[in-house]
N, C-alpha and C positions, 0 to 999 in steps of 0.2 A: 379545688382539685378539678382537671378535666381529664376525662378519660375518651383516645379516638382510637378507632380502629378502621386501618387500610385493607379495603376487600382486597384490591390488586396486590398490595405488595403482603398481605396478610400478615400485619404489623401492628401489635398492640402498644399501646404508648398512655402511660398513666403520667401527668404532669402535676406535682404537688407544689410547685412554687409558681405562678405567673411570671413572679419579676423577670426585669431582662438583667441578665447576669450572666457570666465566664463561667462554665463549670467543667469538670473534668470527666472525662468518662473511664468506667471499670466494666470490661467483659466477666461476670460470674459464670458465666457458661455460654455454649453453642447458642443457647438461645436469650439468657438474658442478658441486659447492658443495664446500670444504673448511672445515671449520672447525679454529680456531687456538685455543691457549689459550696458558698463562702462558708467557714469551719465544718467544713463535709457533710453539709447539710444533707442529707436525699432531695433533690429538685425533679428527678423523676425518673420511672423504669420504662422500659424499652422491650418490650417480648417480639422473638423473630418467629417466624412461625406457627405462628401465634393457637391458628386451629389445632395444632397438635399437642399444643404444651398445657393449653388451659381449655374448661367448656364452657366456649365463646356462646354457646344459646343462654347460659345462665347469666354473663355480663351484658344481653343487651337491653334488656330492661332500665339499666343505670349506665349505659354508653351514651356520652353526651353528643357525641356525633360520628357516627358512621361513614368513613368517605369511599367515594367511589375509584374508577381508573382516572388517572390523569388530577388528580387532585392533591395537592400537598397534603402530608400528614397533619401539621399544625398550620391554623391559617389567623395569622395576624390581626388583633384589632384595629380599625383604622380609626 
């Protein structure tokens, strides 16, 4: 499981699958997105606004990485 969070776009994004894989996305609300992969797996949540909806001081002790401006949300292993 990785979990990032985008200071600039203040975008929380929990990813529960690495694999690369087609998955589908569902808006449950203004602020969340899940996306689904093969037999509707959860492959990972999406929070938009993220400082308002959750308390981001309590996840960053377990945030695996914090990105800044100008940096992709997930960033690829080479």
């Amino acid at each position: 499981m990785k979990i990032s969070y985008d200071t600039s776009k203040d975008l929380l994004y929990i990813r529960f699958d690495e694999t690369e894989q087609k998955v589908d996305t569902i808006c449950v609300n203004d602020n969340i997105i899940i996306e689904l992969g093969d037999q509707n797996k959860l492959v990972g949540i999406e929070v938009l606004d993220a400082s308002t909806a959750i308390a981001l001081d309590q996840l960053f002790p377990v945030l695996n990485k914090i990105i800044g401006a100008g940096e992709p949300l997930i960033q690829k292993a080479s």
